[in-house]
Backbone as CSV, one residue per row, in Angstrom:
resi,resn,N_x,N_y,N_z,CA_x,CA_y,CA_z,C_x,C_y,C_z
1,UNK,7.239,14.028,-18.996,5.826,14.294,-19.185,5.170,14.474,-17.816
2,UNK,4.474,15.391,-17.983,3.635,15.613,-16.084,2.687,14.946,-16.327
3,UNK,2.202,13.986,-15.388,0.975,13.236,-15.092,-0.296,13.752,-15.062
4,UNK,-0.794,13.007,-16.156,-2.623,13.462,-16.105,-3.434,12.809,-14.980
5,UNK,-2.858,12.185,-13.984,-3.202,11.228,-12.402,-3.050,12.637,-11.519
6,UNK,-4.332,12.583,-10.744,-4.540,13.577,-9.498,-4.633,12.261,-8.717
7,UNK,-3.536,12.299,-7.479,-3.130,11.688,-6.482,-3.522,11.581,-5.123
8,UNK,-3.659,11.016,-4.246,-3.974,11.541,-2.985,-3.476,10.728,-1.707
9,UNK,-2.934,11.652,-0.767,-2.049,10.834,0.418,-2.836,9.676,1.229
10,UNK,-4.101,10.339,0.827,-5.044,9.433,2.053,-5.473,8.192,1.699
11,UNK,-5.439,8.007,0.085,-5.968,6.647,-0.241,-5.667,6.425,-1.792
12,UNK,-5.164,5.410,-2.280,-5.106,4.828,-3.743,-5.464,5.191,-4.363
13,UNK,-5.720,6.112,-5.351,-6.242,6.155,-6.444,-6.192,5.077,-7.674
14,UNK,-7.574,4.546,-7.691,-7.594,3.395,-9.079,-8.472,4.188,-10.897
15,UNK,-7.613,4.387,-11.627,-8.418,4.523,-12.924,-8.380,3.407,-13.405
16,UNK,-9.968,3.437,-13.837,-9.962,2.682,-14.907,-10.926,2.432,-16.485
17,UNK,-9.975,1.988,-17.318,-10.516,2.756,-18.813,-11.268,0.768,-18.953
18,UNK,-12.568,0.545,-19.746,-13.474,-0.177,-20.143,-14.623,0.260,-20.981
19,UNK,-14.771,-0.973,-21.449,-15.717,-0.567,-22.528,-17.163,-1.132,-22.406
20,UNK,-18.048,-0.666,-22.394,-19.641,-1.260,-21.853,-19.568,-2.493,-22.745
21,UNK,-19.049,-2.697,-23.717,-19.201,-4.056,-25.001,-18.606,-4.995,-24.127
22,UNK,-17.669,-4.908,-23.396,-16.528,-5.351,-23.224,-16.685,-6.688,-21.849
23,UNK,-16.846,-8.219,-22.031,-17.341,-8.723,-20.682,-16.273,-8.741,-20.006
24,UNK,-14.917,-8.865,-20.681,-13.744,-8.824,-19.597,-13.788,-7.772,-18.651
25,UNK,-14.156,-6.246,-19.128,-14.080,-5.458,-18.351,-15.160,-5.525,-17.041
26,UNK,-15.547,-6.032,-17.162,-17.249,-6.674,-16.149,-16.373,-7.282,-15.157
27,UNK,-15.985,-8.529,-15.909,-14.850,-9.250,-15.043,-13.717,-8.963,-14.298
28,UNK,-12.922,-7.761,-14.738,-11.822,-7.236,-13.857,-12.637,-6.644,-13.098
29,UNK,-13.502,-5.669,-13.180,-13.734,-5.240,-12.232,-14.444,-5.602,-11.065
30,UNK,-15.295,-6.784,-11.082,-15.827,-7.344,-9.904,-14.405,-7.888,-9.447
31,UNK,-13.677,-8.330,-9.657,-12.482,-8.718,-9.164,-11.613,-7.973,-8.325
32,UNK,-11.278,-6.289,-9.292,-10.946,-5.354,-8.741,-11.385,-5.034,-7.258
33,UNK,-13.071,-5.071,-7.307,-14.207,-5.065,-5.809,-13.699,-5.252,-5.413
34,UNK,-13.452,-6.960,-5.631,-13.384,-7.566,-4.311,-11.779,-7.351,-3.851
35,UNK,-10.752,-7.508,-4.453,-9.899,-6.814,-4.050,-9.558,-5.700,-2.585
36,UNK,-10.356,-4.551,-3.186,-10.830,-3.532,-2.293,-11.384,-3.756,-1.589
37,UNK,-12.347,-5.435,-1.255,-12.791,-4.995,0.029,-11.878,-5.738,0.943
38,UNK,-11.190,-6.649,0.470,-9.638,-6.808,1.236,-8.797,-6.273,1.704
39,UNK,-9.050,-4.914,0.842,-7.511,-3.976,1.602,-7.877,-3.416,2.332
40,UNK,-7.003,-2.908,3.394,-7.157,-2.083,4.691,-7.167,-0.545,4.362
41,UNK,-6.826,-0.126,3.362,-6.685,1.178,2.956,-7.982,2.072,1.670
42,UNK,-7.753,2.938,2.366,-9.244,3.454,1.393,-8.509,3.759,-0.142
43,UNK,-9.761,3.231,-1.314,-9.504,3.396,-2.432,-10.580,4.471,-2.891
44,UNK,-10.049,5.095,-4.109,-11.158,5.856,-5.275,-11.174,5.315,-6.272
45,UNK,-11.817,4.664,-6.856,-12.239,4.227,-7.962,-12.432,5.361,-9.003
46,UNK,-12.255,5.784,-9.875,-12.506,6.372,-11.392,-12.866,5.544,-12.759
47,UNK,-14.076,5.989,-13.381,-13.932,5.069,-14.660,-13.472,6.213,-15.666
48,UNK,-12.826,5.477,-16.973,-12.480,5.595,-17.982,-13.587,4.882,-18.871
49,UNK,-13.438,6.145,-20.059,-14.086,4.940,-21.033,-13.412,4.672,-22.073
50,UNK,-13.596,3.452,-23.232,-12.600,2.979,-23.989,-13.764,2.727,-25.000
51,UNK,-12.970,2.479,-26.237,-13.971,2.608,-27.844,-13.041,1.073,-27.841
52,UNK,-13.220,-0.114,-27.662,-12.512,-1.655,-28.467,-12.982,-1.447,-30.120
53,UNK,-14.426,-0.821,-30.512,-14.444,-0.754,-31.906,-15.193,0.347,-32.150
54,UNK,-13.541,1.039,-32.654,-13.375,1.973,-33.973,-13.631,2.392,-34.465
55,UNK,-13.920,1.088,-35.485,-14.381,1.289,-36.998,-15.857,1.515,-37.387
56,UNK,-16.500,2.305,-36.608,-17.970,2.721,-36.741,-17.539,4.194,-37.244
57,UNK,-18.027,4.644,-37.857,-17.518,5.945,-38.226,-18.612,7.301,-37.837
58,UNK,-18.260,8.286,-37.377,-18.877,9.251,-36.849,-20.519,9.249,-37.763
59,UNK,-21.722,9.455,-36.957,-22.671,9.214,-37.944,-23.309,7.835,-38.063
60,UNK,-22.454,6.796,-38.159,-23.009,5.912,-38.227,-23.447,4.874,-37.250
61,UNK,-24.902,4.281,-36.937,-25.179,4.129,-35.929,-25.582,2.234,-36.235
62,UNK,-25.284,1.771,-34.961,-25.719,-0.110,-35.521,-26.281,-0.402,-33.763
63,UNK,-27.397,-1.100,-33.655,-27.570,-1.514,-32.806,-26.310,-2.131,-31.880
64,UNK,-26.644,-2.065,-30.704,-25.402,-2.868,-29.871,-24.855,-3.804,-30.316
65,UNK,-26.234,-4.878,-30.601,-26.562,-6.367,-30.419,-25.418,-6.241,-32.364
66,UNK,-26.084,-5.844,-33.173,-25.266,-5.857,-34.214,-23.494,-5.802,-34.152
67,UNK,-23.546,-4.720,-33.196,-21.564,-4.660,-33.110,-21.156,-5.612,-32.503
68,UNK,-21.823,-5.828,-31.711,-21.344,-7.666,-30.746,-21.153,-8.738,-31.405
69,UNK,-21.799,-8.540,-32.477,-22.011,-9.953,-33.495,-21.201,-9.545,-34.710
70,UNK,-21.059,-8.670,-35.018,-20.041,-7.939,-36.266,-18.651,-7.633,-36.123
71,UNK,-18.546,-6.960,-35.105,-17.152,-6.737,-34.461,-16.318,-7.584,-33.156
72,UNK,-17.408,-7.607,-32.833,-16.629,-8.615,-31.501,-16.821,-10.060,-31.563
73,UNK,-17.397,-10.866,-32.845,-17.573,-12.077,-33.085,-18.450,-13.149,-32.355
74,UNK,-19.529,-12.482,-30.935,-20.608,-13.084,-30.224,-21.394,-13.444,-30.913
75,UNK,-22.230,-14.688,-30.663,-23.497,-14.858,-31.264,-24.723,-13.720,-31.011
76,UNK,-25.834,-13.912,-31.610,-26.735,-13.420,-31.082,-27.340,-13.771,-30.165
77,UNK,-27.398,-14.166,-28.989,-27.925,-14.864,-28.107,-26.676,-14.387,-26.948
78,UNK,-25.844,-14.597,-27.209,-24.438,-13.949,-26.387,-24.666,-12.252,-26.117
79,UNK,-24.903,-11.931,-27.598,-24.911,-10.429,-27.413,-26.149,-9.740,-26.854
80,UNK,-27.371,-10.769,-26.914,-28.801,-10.527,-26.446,-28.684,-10.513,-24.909
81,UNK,-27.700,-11.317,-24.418,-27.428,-11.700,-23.208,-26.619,-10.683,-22.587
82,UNK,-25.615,-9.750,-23.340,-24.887,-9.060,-22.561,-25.545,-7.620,-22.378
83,UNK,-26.295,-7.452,-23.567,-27.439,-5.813,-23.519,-28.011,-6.679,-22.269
84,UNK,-28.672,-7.654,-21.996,-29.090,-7.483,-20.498,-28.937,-7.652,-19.554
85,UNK,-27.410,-7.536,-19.267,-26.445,-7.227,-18.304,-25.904,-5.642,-17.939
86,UNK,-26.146,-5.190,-19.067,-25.570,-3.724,-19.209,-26.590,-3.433,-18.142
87,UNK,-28.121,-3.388,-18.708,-28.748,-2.818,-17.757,-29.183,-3.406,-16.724
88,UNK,-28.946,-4.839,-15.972,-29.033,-4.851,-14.669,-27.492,-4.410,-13.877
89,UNK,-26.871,-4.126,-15.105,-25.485,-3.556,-13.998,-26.078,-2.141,-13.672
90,UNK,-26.669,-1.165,-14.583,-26.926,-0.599,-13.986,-27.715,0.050,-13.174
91,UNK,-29.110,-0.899,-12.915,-29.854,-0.790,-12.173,-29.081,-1.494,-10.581
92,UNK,-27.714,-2.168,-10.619,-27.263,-2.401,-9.171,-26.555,-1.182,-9.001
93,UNK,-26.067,-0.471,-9.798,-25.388,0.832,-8.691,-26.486,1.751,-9.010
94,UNK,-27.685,1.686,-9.083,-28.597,2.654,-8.328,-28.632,3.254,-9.716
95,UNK,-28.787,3.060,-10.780,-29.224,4.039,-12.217,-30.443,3.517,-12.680
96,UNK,-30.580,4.681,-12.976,-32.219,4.044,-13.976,-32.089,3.146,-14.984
97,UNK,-32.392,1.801,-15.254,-32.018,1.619,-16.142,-32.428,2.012,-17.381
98,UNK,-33.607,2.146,-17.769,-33.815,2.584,-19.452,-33.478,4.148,-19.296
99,UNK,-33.040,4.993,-18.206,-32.076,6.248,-18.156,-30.698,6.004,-19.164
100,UNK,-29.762,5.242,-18.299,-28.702,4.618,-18.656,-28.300,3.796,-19.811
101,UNK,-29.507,3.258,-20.363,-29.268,2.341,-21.828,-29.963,3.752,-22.974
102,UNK,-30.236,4.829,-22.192,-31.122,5.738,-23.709,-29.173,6.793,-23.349
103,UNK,-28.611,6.754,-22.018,-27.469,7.347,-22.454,-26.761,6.868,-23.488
104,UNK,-26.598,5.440,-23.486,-25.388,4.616,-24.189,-26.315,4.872,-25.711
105,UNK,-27.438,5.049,-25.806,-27.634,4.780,-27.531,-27.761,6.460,-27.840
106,UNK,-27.203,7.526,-27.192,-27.078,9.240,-27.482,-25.825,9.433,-27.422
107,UNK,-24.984,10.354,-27.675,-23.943,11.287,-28.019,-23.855,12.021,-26.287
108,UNK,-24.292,12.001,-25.772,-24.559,13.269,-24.691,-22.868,13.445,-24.097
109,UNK,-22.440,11.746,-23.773,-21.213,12.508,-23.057,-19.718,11.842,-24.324
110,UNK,-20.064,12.559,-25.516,-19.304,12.198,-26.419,-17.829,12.864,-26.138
111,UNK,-17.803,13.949,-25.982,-16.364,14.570,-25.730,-15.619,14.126,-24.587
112,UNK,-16.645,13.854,-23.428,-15.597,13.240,-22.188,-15.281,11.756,-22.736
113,UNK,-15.587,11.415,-23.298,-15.416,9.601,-23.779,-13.818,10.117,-25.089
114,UNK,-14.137,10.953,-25.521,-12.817,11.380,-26.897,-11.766,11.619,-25.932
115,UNK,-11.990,12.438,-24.616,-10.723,13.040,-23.555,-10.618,11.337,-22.572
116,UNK,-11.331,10.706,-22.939,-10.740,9.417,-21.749,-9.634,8.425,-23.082
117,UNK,-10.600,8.612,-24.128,-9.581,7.852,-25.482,-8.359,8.101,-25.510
118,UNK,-8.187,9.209,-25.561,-6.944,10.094,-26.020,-6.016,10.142,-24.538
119,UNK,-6.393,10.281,-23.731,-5.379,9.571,-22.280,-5.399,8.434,-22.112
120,UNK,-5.953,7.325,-22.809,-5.480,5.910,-23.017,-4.128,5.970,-23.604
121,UNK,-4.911,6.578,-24.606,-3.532,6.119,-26.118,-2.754,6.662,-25.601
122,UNK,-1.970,8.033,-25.133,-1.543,9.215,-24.213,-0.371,7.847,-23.066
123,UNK,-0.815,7.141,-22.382,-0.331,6.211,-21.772,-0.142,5.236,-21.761
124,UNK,-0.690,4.466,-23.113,-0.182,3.154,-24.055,-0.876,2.291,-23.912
125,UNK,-2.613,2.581,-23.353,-3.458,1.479,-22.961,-4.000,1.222,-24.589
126,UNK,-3.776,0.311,-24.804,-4.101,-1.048,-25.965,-5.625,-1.605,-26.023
127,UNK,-5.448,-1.989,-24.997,-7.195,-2.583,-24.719,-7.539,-2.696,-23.165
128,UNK,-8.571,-3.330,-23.038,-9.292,-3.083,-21.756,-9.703,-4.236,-21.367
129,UNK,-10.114,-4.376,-19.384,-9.718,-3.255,-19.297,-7.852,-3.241,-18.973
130,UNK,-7.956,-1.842,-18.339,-6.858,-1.265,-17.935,-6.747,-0.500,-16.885
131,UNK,-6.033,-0.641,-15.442,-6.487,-0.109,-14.169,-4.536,0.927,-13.954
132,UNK,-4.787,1.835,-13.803,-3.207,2.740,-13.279,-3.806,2.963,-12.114
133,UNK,-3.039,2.770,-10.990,-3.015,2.864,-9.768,-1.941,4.155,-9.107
134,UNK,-2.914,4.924,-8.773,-1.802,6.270,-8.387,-1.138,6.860,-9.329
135,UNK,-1.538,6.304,-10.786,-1.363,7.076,-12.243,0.930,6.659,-12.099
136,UNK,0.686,5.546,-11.360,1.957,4.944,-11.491,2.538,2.895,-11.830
137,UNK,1.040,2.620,-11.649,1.251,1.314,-11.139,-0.207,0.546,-12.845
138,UNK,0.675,0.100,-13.692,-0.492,-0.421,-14.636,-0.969,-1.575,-14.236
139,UNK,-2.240,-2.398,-14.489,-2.411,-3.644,-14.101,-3.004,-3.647,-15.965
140,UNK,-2.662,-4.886,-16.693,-3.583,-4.780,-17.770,-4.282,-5.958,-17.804
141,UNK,-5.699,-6.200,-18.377,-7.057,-7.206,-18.664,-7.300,-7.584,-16.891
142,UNK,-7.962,-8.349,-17.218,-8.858,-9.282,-16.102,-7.805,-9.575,-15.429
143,UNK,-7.265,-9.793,-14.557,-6.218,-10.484,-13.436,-6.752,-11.236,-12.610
144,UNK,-6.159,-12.077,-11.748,-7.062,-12.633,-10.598,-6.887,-11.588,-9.376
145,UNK,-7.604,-11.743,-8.513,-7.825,-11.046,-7.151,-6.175,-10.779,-6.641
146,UNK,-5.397,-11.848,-6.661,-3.899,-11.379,-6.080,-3.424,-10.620,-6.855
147,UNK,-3.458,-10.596,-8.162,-2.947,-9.358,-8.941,-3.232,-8.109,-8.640
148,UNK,-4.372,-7.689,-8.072,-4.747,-6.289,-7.885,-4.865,-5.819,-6.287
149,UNK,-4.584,-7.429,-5.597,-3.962,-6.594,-3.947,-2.834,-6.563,-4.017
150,UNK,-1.702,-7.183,-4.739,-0.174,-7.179,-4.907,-0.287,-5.548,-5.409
151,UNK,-0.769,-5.243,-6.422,-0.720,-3.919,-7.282,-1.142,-2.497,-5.976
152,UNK,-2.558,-2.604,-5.096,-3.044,-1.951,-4.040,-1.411,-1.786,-3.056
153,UNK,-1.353,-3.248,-2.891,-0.596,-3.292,-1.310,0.802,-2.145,-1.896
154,UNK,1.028,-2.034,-3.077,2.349,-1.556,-3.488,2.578,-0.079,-4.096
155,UNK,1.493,0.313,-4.239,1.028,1.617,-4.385,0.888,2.509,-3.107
156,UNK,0.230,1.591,-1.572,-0.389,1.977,-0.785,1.643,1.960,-0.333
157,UNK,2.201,1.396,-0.171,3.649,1.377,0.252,4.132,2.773,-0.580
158,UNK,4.016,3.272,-1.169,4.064,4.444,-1.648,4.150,5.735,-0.534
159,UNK,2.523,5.748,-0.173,1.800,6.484,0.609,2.911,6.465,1.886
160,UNK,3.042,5.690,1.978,3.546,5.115,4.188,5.262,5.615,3.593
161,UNK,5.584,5.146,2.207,7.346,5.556,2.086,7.295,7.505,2.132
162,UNK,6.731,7.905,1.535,5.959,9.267,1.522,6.178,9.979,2.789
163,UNK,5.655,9.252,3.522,5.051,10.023,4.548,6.093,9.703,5.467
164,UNK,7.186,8.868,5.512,8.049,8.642,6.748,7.683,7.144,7.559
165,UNK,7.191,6.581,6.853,6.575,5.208,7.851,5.336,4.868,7.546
């Protein structure tokens, strides 16, 4: 099978597939951060996105706070708590937030979210998150911080075997 991973000599490539519902994925990835700001070598970050639930069927629409409490088994107060995380996450990387929470309740980027699904399943990602490193190296869920410089440092050994040193 040829790789759906665009590669690059100069620095790591990290994908990774998560789901906005999802707090683990919150959690790997501040982890992931910090990771990166440990390593000596430049990374790219990519997100993926991931559907954990399904079973909503095209058409049918439920508040967040409802699927949190229906599907993912949070209280209400849990799930009240994580809608307002969504949007101070994304008011820290610089998004608008009621921009960014009127994306998540529209369709707009529905087909790139079906083409990130379908290269999950495509590569056997289960659940989230899920980080491929150089579209060679899987890390799966939350890890601690040594998990994902062991995973960096060994990818980046790649690069240097590559290149002669």
């Amino acid at each position: 099978m040829n790789s759906p991973f665009e590669t690059h000599a100069d620095r790591v490539v990290v994908d990774v597939w998560s789901d906005v519902m999802c707090p683990w994925c919150y959690v790997g990835a501040t982890v992931l951060d910090r990771a990166i700001k440990d390593f000596d070598h430049p990374v790219e970050v990519r997100q993926h996105s991931f559907l954990l639930v399904t079973d909503l069927s095209e058409g049918r629409t439920m508040p967040v706070t409802e699927v949190l409490t229906e599907f993912e088994g949070f209280s209400l107060e849990q799930a009240a708590a994580m809608n307002r995380q969504i949007g101070a996450r994304a008011a820290e990387v610089g998004l608008n937030r009621d921009a960014a929470l009127a994306v998540l309740r529209s369709y707009a980027h529905a087909e790139d979210v079906d083409a990130d699904v379908a290269l999950a399943q495509q590569i056997g990602a289960r659940g989230v998150p899920f980080f491929v490193l150089d579209g060679r190296y899987a890390v799966q869920r939350a890890q601690p911080a040594e998990a994902f410089r062991h995973a960096l440092a060994t990818a980046w050994a790649d690069h240097e075997g590559a290149a002669g040193g």
